[in-house]
TORDRENMI-173497 format. One line per field, with one value per residue (C-alpha): residue number from 1; x, y, z. Coordinates in pm, 1 decimal. Example, Ala and Ser with C-alpha at 12.3 -4.5 7.8 and 13.67 -1.06 7.14 Angstrom:
<atoms>
num	[1; 2]
xx	[1230.0; 1367.0]
yy	[-450.0; -106.0]
zz	[780.0; 714.0]
</atoms>
This chain:
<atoms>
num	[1; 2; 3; 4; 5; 6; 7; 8; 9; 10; 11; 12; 13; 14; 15; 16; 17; 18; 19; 20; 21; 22; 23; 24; 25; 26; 27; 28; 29; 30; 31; 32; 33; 34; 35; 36; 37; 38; 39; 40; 41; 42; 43; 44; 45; 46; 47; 48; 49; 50; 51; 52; 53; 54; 55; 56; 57; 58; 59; 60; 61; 62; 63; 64; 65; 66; 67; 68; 69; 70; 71; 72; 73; 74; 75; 76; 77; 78; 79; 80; 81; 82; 83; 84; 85; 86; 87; 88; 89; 90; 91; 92; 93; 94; 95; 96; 97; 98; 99; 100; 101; 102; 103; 104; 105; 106; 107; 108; 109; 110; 111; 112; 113; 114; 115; 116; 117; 118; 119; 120; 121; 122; 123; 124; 125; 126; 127; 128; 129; 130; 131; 132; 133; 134; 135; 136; 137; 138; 139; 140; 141; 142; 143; 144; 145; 146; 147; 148; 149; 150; 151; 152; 153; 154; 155; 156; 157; 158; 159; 160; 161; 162; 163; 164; 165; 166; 167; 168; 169; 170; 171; 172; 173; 174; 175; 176; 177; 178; 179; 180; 181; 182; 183; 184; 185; 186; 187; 188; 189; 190; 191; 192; 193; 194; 195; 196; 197; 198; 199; 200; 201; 202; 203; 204; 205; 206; 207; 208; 209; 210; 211; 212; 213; 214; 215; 216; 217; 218; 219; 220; 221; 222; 223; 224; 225]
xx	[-1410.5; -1071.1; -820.7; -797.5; -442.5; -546.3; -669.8; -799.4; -821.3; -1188.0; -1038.5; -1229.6; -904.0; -716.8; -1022.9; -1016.9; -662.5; -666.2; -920.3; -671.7; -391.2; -587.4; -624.6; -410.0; -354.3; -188.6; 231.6; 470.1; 473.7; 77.6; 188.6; 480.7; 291.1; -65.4; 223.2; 326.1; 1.0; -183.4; 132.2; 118.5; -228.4; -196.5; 108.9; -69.7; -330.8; -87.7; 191.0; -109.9; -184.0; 168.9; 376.9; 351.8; 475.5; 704.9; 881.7; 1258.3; 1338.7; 1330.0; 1383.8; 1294.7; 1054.3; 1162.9; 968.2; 1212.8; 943.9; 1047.2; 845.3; 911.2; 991.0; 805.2; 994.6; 811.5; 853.0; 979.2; 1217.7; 1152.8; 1318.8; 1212.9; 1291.5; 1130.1; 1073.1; 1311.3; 1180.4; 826.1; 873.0; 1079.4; 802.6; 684.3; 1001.4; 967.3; 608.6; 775.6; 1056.9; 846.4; 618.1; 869.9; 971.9; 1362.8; 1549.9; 1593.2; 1782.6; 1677.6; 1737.1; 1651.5; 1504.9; 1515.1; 1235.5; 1094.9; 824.9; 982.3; 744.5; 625.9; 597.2; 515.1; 716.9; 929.9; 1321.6; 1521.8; 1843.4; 1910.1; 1929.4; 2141.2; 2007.7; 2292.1; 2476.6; 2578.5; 2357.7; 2441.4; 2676.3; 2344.4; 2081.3; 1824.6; 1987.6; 1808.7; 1460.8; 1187.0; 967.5; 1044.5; 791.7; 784.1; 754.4; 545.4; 289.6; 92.8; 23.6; -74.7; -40.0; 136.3; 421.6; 627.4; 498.6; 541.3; 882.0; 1006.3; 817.8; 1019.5; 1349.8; 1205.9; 1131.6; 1441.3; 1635.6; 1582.4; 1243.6; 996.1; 679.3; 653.2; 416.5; 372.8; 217.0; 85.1; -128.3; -338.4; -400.5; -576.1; -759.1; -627.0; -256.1; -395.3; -522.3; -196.8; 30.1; -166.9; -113.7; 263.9; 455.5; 418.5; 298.8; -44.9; 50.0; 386.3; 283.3; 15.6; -93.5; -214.9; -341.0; -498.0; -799.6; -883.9; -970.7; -1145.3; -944.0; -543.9; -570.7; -299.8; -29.2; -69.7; -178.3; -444.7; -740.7; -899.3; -588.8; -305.2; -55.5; 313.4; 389.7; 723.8; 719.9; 497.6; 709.0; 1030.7; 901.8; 1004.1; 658.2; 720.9; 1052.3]
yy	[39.3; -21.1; -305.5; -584.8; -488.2; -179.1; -159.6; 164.6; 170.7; 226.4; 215.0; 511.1; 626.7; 652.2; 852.8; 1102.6; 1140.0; 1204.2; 1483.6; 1662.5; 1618.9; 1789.0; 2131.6; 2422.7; 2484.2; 2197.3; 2293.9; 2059.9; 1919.1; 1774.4; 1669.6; 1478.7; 1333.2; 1263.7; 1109.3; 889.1; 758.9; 708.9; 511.0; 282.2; 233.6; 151.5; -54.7; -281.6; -337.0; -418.7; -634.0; -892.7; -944.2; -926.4; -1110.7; -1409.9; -1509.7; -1843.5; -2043.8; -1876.3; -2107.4; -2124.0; -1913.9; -1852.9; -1667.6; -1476.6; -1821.7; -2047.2; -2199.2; -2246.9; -2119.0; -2100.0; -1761.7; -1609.0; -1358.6; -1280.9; -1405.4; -1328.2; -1058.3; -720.0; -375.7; -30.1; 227.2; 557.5; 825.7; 1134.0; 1361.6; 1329.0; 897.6; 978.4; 1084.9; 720.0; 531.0; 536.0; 398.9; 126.7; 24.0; 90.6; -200.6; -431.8; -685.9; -699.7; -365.5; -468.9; -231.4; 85.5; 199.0; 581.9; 668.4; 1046.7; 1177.8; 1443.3; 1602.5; 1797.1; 2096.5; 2130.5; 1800.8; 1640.6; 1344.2; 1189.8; 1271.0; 1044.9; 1235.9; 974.8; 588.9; 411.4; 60.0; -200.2; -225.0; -587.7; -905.3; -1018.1; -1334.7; -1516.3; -1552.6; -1493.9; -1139.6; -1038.4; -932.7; -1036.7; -780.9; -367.8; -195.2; 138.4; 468.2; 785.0; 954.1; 1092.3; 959.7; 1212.8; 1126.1; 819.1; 861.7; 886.2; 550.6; 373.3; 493.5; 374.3; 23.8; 24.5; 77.2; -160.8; -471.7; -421.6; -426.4; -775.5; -817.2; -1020.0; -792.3; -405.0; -335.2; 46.9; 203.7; 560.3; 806.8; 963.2; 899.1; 1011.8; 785.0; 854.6; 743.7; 494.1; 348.5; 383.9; 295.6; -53.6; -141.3; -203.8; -468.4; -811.9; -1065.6; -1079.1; -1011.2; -837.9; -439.0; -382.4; -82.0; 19.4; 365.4; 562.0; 724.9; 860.3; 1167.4; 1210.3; 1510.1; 1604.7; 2012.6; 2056.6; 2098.1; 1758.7; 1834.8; 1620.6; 1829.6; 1850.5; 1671.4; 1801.3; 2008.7; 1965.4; 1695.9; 1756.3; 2115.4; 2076.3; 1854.6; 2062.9; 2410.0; 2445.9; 2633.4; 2898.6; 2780.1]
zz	[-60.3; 52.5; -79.0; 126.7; 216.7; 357.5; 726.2; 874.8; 1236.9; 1377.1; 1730.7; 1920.9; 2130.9; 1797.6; 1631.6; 1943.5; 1949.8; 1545.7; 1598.8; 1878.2; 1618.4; 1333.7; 1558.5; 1422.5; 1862.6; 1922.0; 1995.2; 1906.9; 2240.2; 2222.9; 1848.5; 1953.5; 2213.5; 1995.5; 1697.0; 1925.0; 2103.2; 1744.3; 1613.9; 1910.7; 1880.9; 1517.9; 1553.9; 1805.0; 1555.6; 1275.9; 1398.0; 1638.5; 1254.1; 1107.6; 1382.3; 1580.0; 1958.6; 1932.8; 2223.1; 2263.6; 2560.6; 2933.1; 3281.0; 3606.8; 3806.2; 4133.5; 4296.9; 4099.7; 3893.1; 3561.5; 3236.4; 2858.4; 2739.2; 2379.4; 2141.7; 1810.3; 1449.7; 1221.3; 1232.5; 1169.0; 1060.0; 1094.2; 852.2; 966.9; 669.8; 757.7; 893.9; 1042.9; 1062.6; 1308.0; 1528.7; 1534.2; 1598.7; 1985.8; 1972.7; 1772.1; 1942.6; 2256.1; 2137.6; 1999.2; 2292.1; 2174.2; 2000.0; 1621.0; 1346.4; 1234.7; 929.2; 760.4; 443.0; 335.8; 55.7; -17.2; -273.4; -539.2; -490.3; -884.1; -983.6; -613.9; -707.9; -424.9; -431.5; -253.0; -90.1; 199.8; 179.8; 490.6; 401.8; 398.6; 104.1; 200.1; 334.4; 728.7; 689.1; 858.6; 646.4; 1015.8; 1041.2; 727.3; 848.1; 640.1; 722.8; 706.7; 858.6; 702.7; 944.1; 775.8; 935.1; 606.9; 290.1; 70.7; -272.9; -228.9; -418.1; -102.4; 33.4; -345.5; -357.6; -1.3; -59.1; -415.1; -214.7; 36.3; -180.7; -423.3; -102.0; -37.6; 279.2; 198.3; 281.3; 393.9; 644.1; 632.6; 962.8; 879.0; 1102.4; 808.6; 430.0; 132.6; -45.5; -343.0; -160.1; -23.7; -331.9; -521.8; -227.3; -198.2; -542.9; -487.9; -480.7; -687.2; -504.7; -309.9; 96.9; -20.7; 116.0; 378.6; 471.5; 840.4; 903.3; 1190.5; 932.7; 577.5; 412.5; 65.8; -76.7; -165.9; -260.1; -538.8; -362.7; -234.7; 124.1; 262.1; 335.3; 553.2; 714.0; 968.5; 802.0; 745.1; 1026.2; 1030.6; 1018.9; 1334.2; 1518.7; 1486.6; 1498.4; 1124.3; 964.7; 763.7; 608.7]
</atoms>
């Protein structure tokens, strides 16, 4: 049974799309394209949980009636996982009804040991001025969690940073990563976890099985390297 921070879509769309992405035929054209539909489709799930619509003011229609305008609360940041996260960022942004800042983790497995190696941080070394620049919430970009160790790393980097909660919006786990990856964080509500589905097993090279391969390697034509 999964934690109660962990929310696996069951949305029949998504579970279609998933089962296109799996397929060794798929170019890196229908994966971009399948990345991006899941992630939408999982995002929409997670931030009508995670965010809420508040009154921002008023305007006018083309009739010159006058209505109050919504924006969403409270503010956000995304920080897409280099390099496959970046696959998800449109969908994101896409969804989001104002832009808000993006910011880029880079980590990688060390290939013996499988533990994440961080060679890329662009978080801001300084606080905004305004305490409302600060977003409370970074929602975290990966499309697999494997072992987890990725994803506990990021929401380490995440929560030391300074945000309040990480919201991290995957395409596939293990459960195994998703069990350690939920753990995280101190306080109850801190990490939540949103993924498109789940599979039992991690072979020992810490590829889901049955999985989808090397998402990034599929998404920039990089297999084999």
């Amino acid at each position: 049974m999964a934690a109660p921070n962990v929310h696996i879509s069951t949305h029949p769309c998504l579970r279609a799309k998933l089962s296109q992405l799996r397929s060794k035929h798929a170019n890196a054209r229908e994966t971009k394209a399948l990345i991006h539909e899941i992630a939408l489709i999982v995002a929409v799930e997670a931030l009508a949980s995670e965010l809420t619509s508040v009154n921002s003011g008023t305007a006018d229609t083309p009739l010159g009636a006058q209505y109050t305008t919504e924006t969403v609360h409270p503010p956000v940041a995304l920080v897409p996982v280099l390099r496959s996260g970046l696959g998800m960022l449109e969908a994101l942004q896409t969804l989001l009804p104002d832009p808000v800042p993006v910011h880029h983790l880079g980590l990688y497995r060390e290939p013996t040991t499988l533990q994440p190696v961080e060679y890329y941080n662009n978080l801001p070394y300084h606080r905004p001025s305004s305490a409302s620049a600060h977003p409370d919430i970074a929602i975290l970009l990966d499309p697999i969690i494997a072992t987890g160790g990725t994803s506990v790393a990021a929401i380490q980097t995440l929560l030391e940073w300074g945000v309040k909660k990480v919201v991290v919006i995957a395409v596939l786990a293990s459960e195994g990563g998703l069990d350690r990856a939920s753990k995280e964080g101190g306080a109850e509500g801190q990490v939540e976890i949103w993924v498109g589905g789940c599979d039992k097993e991690v072979t020992d090279k810490g590829m889901i099985r049955p999985g989808m391969g090397d998402v990034g390697d599929r998404l920039f034509l990089t297999i084999g390297k």
